[in-house]
N, C-alpha and C positions, 0 to 999 in steps of 0.2 A: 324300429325293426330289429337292430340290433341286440337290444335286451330281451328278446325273443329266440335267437338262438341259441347262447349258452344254455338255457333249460333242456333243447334238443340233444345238442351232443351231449348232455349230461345222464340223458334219459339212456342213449345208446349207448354210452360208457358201462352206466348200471346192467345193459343185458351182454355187459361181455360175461361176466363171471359166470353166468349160466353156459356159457358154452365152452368157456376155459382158455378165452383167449383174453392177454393186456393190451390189445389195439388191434381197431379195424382200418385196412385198408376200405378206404370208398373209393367208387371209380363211375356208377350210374350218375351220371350231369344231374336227374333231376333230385339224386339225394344230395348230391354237392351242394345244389341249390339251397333245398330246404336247411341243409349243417350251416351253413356257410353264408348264402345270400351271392354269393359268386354264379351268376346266370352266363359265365360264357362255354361252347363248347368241346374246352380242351382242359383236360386235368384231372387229378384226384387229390384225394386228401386224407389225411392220418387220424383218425380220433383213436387217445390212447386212454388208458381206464378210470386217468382224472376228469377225465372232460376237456382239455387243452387238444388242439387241434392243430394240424400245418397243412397248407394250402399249395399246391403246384403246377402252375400254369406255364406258357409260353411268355415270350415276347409280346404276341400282339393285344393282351390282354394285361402289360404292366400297370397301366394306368386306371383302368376299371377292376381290378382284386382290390386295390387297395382301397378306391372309394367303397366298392360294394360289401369289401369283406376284413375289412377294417380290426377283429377282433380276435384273425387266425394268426398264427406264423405264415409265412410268405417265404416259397422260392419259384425263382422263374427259372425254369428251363423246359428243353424239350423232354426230358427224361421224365415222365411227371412219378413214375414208379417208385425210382431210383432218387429221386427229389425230397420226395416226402420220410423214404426208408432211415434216406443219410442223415433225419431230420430226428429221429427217435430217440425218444428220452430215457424210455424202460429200459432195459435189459435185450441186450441183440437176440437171446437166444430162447425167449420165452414168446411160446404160442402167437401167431399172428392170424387174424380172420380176415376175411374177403369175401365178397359178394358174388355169390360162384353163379349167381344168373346173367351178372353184366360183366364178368372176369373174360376177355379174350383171349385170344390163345396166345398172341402177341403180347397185352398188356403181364401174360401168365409166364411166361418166356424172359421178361422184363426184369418182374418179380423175382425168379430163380437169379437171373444176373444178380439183381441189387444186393438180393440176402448173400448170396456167395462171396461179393467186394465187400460187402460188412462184415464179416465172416458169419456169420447166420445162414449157411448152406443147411443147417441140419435142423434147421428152426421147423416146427410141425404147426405145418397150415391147418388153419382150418373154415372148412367150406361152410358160410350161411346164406339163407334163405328167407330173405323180409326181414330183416331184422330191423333196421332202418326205416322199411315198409309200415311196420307194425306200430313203430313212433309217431309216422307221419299218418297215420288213420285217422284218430281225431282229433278234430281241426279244431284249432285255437280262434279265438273271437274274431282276428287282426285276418286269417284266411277264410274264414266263414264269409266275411265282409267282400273279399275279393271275389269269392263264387257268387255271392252274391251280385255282385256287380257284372258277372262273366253271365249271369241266367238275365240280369236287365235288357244286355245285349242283345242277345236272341228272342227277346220276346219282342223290343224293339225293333228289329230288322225284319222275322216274322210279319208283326201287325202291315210294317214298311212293303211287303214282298204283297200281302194282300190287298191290301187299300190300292196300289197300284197294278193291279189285277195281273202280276208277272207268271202267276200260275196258269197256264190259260191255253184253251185247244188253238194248236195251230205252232206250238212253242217246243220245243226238245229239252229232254231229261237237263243238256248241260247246259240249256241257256238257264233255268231254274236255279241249278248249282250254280254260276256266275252269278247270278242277278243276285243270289242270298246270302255268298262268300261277300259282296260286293256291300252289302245293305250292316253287314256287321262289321266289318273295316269301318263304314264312315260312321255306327252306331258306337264304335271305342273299341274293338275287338284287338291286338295283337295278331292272332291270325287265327286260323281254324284247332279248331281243338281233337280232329277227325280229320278224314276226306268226308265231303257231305252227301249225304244219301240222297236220289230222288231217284224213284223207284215207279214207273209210271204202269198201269196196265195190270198184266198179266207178268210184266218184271216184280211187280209187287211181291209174287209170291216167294221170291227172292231176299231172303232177311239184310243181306248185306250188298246188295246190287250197287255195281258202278256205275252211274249217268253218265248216259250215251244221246245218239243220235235218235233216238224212238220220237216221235212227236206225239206229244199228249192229245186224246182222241175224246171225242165226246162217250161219256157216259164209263169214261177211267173213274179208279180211286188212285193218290199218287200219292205213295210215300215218301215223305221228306222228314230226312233225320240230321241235324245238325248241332254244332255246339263252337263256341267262341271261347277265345282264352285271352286272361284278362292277368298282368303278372307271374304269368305262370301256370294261371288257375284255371283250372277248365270248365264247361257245362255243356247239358248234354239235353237234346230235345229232340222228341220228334212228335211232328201231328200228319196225319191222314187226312187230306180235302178229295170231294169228287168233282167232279167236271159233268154237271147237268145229272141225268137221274142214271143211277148204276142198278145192277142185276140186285134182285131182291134177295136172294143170297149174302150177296157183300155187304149188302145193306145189314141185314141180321147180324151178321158176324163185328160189322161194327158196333152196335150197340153193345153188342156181348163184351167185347173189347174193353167198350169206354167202361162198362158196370166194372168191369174185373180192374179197370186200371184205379179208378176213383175206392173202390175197395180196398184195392190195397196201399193205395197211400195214408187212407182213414184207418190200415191197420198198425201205422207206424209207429213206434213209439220203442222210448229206453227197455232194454228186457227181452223182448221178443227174439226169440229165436228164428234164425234167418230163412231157416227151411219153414220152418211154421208161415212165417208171412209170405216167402213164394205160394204156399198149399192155399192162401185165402183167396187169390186170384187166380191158382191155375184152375182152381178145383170150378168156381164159376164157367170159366170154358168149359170145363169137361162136363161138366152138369147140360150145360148146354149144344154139347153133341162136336165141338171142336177141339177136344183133346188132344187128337193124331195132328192137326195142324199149328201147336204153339208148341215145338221142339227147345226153344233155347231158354236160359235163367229168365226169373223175374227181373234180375235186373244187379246191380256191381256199386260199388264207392266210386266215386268221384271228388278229385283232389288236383294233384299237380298233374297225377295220372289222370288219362279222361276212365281208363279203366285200373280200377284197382283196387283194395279189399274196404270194405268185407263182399264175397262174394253174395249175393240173395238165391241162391237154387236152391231147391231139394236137395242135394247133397252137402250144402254149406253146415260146416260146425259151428258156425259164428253165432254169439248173439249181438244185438244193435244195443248202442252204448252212444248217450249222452253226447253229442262234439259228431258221429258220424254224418257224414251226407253222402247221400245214395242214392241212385235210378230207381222208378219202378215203370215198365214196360212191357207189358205182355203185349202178344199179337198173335194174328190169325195168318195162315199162308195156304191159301189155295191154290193147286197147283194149275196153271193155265187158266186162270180165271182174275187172280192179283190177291195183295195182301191189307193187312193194316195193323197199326201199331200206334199205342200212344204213348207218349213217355215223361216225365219229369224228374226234375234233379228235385230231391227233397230232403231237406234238413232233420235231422233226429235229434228229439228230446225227451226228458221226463215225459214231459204231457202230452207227446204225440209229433205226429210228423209236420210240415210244414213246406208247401211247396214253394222251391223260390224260381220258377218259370212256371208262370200266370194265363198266360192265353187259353182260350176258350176250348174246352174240349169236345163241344157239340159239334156235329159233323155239317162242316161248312159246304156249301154246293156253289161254286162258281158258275 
């Protein structure tokens, strides 16, 4: 694991000079993680323009930096700001960068102290945006492996939630959500990678609905979205089952669904522009008359983040590139009637996409 992260900070050292600063403050935990291997939730850390790093955590984490993170500098204190600053190898008074999406106002308040006792009151910050994001995009073999392992999870807790007919009239949104958190804990999960969606009914039409007390009724569709994380890694799944025979409608819009989702995962591949491959399955809905009801992206990266780039919309500038893994997910939302969605994490290559959660996309009738 460890000879895995020096090429990271190295990569983000290389895009300071683009933005003109000698060293990034980091302070997002899950880029600390990815620099570092340090997975606990207090600290940040310094990468300066060689690639050399220092780490600064509390107390209750002196014994785990060191196993986890073995190949930074190390201070412990509570100060993690002021920790890392008093640690700087460069030049006090030249440019310093920061993560101005996960920068607090307090950790920002911090930072002004630190440069001021260093004398660096007059140091020019400077604000970035993904920078570290844009490193951790494509996934390296050693994490591919891990999603890989984080979509096992879910497909086995999945098959587990069905075989054992837990989807079932008579049952509520949250016993579903229990029974499926419950089924990927004992399949190897760390924990949820989401809160998990189960979407019953006419809640269906609800893209991101929270499981409640509704009881699943005969003749629902019941959307269930979920994903498990696995060292960090996350996956992302969701399949649409009905409960005995649903309106002929929902019915229609499912198949529509499935053609648009299996569409565009067979559009995947190195190259493709990310708008382009949203257009191959939204254009299927709209072709077939549900256009005004699939409102949101095709679908997002998945990484440490469950949601993170490249983004898959119509408006994405991105193109897919060799190492990414990413959703694709269209769905139908009828309003007062319910929804559906299908979704899978899939791996991007030269030669096309490659799904790594497997279950069956035919529309199941309990």
């Amino acid at each position: 694991m460890i000879e895995r992260l020096a090429p990271r900070r190295r990569s983000v050292a290389a895009a300071l000079a683009d933005v003109g600063a000698s060293a990034l403050l980091v302070t997002d935990p899950r880029n600390i993680a990815y620099l570092t291997g340090f997975s606990g939730s207090g600290g940040a850390v310094l990468v300066e323009d060689d690639g050399e790093a220092v780490l600064c955590t509390d107390s209750r984490y002196e014994l785990q930096v060191v196993e986890q993170a073995p190949d930074v500098g190390h201070v412990i204190s509570r100060e993690y700001v002021a920790g890392v600053l008093g640690r700087r190898r460069g030049p006090a008074d030249t440019p310093l960068a920061v993560e101005a999406d996960h920068l607090t106002l307090s950790a920002a308040s911090a930072l002004r102290r630190a440069l001021s006792q260093a004398g660096g009151a007059d140091v020019r910050i400077v604000e970035t945006s993904g920078l570290v994001e844009h490193v951790r995009r494509v996934k390296d073999p050693h994490e591919l492996a891990l999603i890989q392992r984080a979509c096992a999870v879910v497909d086995e807790a999945w098959t587990h939630v069905l075989d054992q007919r837990l989807v079932a009239v008579g049952r509520t949104e949250r016993d579903v959500a229990a029974d499926l958190e419950h089924a990927m804990r004992r399949a190897g999960s760390d924990g949820v990678a989401f809160e998990t969606i189960v979407a019953s009914g006419p809640n269906g039409a609800h893209p991101h609905h929270v499981p409640g007390d509704r009881i699943l009724t005969e003749g629902d569709l019941v959307v269930v979205d979920f994903g498990a994380t696995v060292a960090g890694y996350a996956s992302d799944c969701t399949r649409t089952v009905a409960l005995g025979s649903v309106p002929e409608r929902l019915a229609k819009a499912y198949e529509v669904v499935r053609q648009a989702q299996v569409a565009g995962v067979e559009a995947v591949r190195e190259g493709v522009p990310c708008a382009d491959l949203d257009a191959v399955s939204r254009g299927l809905i709209v072709d077939a008359g549900f256009g005004d009801y699939f409102g949101h992206s095709l679908g997002h990266g998945v990484g440490l983040d469950v949601h993170e780039a490249p983004a898959v919309s119509a408006r994405s500038t991105s193109t897919l590139s060799d190492g990414d893994v990413i959703t694709i997910e269209p769905g139908i939302y009828l309003p007062d009637l319910g929804g559906i969605r299908i979704e899978d994490t899939v791996a991007v290559t030269a030669g096309g996409g490659r799904s790594l959660t497997t279950t069956s996309k035919a529309l199941r009738v309990l």
